[in-house]
C-alpha positions, 0 to 999 in steps of 0.5 A: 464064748470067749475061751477059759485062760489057762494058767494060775488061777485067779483068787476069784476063781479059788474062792468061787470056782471055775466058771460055767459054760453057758454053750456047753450043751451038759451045763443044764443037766450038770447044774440042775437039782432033781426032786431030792435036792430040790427038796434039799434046797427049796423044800428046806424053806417050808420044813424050817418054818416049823422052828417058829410058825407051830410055836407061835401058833400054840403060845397064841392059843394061851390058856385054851391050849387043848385047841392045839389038837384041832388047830393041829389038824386044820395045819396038816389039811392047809399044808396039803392044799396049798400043796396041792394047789400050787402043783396046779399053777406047777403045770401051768406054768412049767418054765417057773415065775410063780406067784409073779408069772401067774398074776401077771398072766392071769390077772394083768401086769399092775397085779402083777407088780403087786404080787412080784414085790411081795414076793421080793419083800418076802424072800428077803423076810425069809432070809432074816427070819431064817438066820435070826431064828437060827440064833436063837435056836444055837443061843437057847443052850448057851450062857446068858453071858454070851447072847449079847453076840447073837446079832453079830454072828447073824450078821456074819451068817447072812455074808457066808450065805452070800458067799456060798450063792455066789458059788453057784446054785448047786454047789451050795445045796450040796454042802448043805444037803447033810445038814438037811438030813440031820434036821429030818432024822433029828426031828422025825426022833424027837417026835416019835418019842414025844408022841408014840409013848402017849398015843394012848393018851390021843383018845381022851385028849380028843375027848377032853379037848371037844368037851372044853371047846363046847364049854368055851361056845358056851361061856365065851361065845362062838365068835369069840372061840372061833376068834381064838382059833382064827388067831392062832391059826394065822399067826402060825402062818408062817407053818406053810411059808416056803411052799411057794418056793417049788413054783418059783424055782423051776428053773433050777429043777431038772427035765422034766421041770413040771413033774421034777417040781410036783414030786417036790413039792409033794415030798415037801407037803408030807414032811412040812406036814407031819413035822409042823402037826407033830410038834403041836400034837407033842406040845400038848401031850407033853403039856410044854409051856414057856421058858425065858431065854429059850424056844418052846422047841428048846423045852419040849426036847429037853422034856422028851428026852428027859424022860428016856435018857440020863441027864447029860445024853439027854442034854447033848440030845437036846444040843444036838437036835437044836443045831440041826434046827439052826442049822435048817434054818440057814439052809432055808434061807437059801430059798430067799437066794435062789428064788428071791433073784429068780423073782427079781430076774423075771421082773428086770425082763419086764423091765419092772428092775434094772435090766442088770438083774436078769444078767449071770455070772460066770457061774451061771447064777443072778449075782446082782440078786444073790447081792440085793437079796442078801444086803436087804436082808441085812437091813431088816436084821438091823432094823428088828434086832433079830426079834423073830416074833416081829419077823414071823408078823413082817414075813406073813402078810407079803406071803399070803398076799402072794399066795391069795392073789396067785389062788385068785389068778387060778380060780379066775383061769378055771372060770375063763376055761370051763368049756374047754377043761374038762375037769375045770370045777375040780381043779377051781373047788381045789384053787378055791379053798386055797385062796379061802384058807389063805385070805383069811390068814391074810385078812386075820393077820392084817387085822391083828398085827398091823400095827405091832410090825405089819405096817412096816411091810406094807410100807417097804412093799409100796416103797419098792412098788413106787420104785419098780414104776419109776424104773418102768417108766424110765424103760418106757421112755427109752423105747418109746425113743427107739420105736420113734427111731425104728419107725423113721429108719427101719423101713427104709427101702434097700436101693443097691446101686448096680452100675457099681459092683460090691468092692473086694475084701481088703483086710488092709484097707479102712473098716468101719467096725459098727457096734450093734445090738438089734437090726434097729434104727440106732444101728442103721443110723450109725451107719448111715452116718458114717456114709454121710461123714465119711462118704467114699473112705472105708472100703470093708464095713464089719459088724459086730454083736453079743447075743446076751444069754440072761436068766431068760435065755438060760431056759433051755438049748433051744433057747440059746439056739433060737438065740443064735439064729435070731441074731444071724438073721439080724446081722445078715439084715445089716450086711445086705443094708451095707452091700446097698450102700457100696461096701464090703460087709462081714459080721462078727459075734459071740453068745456069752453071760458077759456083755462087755468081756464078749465085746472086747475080745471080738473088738480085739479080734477084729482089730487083728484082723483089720489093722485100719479100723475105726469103731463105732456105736449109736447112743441115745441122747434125750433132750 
């Protein structure tokens, strides 16, 4: 690892900080976020949703409104299960990928593939979403006169975000972690007063609710009231997205990760739960209907605090409750840009995306991601002029389909499994009722919504599908090449020549300097070709190497040691390959995030210390 440059600091450094070490043996517990940040930074993805997924589950129920009372309760139960469920794949899988990771494993590479671009659709749907609703929560108190700047700041929030991630992971939970509190002590206020001082009133809401609900079975029909119920449930799915995204980042999470990761998303269940079930449960006590030019929250404060408070404290409550909500929502979009190039990182591993996107920066985070995620989220902005209601239809279907295919891939692992777990059915019941729950919100939602925005995802997901194959087959198409190489070169055999001795070291006298990744066959190619190019020249032969530590080596110490001794064991295969063919052999090499500024400082360094070296390095040529 090269060493920090001391002096002025450059105005990267200013605006992004200091870099990280990756060797630092504190790096890992210094970055990492414990349950309570966590919470902060991923459960705020789950939390926000209840800015839109309640209100357009309760303005779907239209006239059949008292519905909200059971369709409440039926949104509290579904949060705990999906909960519940994914704390399960949290144990399976306690190094992270998520939806990704367990269709791949469980269900094979193609599905997989599906899962993974759903979930990178997604998380760029979170991040629009989120900055749109944003606006329109800060818009909802502000004069007509200026809504014409609502899409400009948008854009503009979406690049401080950018921004902030590129500052390290950490970092920007940090600065976001009063906002987070505020949103939670704001609503918890709000809710309580809308709910606590008609509790009396549940009661006979119930029983009026029940005996209307029997009357719409008998005039309407049971199909067509459950239909009702159906719509409304799944177009408030976008209520429990976001509760994915604990599984999805525990890489992020502190050691112990499982049970960091479990008491989570057991904080974001509770919260998700009693804020999304609330506001239904106060929209119906409180009998809010909606207001042109504001969100259904925006009237329901404004109701509440009307009622305790003068005019004016009441109106900076309701400003003040709306910010937060604002403000939720842009610290929610940090789950589309931790998770979204976590995705994108585990999938560039399989070689699915460009290798470059499993690569960190010196602050130790995806940047290739944080960029794609962010730029892509600007293109949906653009394309749904901050229209939330489009967004919540566009962002629900990837959601579900992840969610559905990761509570398939469960269910089929406890099936495989059930003569060696012993409490298999349990565990299957519980993944069975998630995928129950979610395939019929998927099903409903594709059903409905297709044609009014759902195409658009289905469209842009197949489109990065086609991509992520023609990538692939490119990664194919050079290792097939590499294989053809290893198999002619790598086992050729070791003839040393006895009669002639391994010459001295020379640091004067001519070094071939062979750049190499692996002990391969493009490694040994090159240097059998500088014996037949140059036969009896160089005296010393050096070789050099990065071990590249990307977002799948930065797991972990033993990650990095293992690293480490692999790429030993490799150069030492090289040395004794060169000491066969009569030179002095040596090997050099570093471990760091940054292939080529590693490269050029051990190239320098072994410049200085052979003045007479010659460089080289295989390529591949395809014909």
């Amino acid at each position: 690892m090269r060493a920090e440059k001391t002096g002025s600091l450059s105005l990267r450094g200013i605006l992004l900080g200091k870099p990280k070490d990756p060797l630092d043996p504190k790096v890992f517990h210094q970055i990492s976020l414990i349950a309570f940040l966590a919470w902060v930074g991923l459960g705020a993805d789950g939390l926000s949703s209840s800015a839109y997924g309640p209100e357009e589950a309760y303005l779907a129920l239209g006239e059949h409104f008292f519905l909200a009372l059971p369709l409440a309760i039926l949104m509290a139960v579904t949060v705990f299960v999906i909960s519940a469920s994914y704390s399960q794949i949290i144990e399976l899988f306690p190094t992270g990928g998520g939806g990704y990771l367990v269709a791949t494993k469980l269900l094979g590479s193609k599905v997989g593939l599906v899962s993974g671009s759903a979930l990178i659709v997604d998380y760029m749907l979170t991040i629009t979403i989120s900055v749109a609703s944003a606006g329109d929560q800060i818009f909802s108190f502000l004069p007509a006169s200026v809504h014409g700047a609502k899409l400009a700041i948008e854009f503009v929030l979406i690049f401080f975000l950018i921004y902030l991630n590129l500052r390290g992971t950490k970092e920007s939970v940090l600065f976001l972690l009063p906002i987070f509190l505020l949103f939670v002590l704001a609503h918890l206020f709000a809710i309580s007063l809308g709910v606590v001082p008609r509790a009396a009133d549940v009661p006979v809401l119930a029983s009026t609710a029940y005996q209307k609900t029997i009357g719409d079975i008998q005039g309407l029909g049971l199909w067509a009231t459950l239909f009702i119920v159906l719509h409304a449930y799944s177009l408030g799915g976008g209520t429990y997205t976001g509760i994915e995204a604990v599984s999805n980042g525990l890489q992020a999470l502190r050691e112990p990760r499982a049970a960091t990761g479990k008491r989570t998303m057991l904080y974001m269940a509770a919260s998700l739960a009693f804020t999304a079930s609330g506001l239904l449960l106060c929209y119906l006590l409180n009998q809010v209907s909606a207001e042109p030019g504001k969100t259904l929250n925006a009237s329901l404060f404004a109701k509440v605090y009307g009622g305790f408070f003068s005019t004016d404290f009441a109106y900076v409550l309701v400003v003040a409750t709306l910010v937060t909500e604002a403000a939720i929502l842009l610290v929610a979009a940090q789950a589309g840009y931790i998770d979204g190039p976590r995705v994108l990182s585990n999938m560039a591993i399989d070689s699915w995306v460009p290798h470059r996107f499993s690569h960190l920066s010196d602050k130790l985070v995806t940047q290739y991601g944080v960029w794609f995620m962010g730029l892509a989220s600007l293109g949906f902005l653009a394309y749904t002029g901050g229209d939330v209601r489009l967004l919540v239809v566009m962002y629900s279907i990837n959601v579900f389909l992840t969610f559905t295919l990761s509570q398939l891939g469960m269910c089929r692992h406890w099936w495989t499994l059930r003569k060696q777990q012993k409490f298999w059915l349990r565990k299957l019941l519980l993944n069975g009722l998630g995928l129950m729950l979610t395939a019929t919100i998927l099903l409903v939602t594709v059903i409905i919504k297709f044609a009014e925005g759902g195409w658009v995802t289905v469209l842009v997901t197949s489109g990065f599908i086609f991509l992520c194959y023609a990538v692939r087959s490119h990664y194919d198409r050079v290792q097939g090449a590499l294989r053809r190489l290893d198999e002619t070169l790598i086992n050729i055999p070791f003839r040393p020549d006895l009669k002639t001795p391994v010459p001295a070291r020379q640091p004067t006298a001519p070094t071939a300097v062979v750049i190499t990744r692996d002990f391969d066959g493009i490694g040994i190619h090159s240097l059998l070709s500088i014996s037949r190019l140059f036969p009896s020249h160089f005296n010393n032969v050096v070789f050099v190497s990065v071990g590249v530590i990307d977002s799948g080596r930065f797991k972990g110490l033993s990650e990095i040691e293992n690293l480490r001794r692999a790429k030993e064991e490799d150069l030492k295969s090289f040395v004794d390959f060169a000491d066969c063919l009569g030179w002095h052999a040596e090997y050099r090499y570093s471990l760091g995030i940054d292939l080529m500024a590693e490269l050029e400082e051990l190239c320098s360094s072994v410049a200085r210390e052979f003045p007479r070296s010659v460089f080289f390095a295989g390529k591949l040529v395809f014909q």
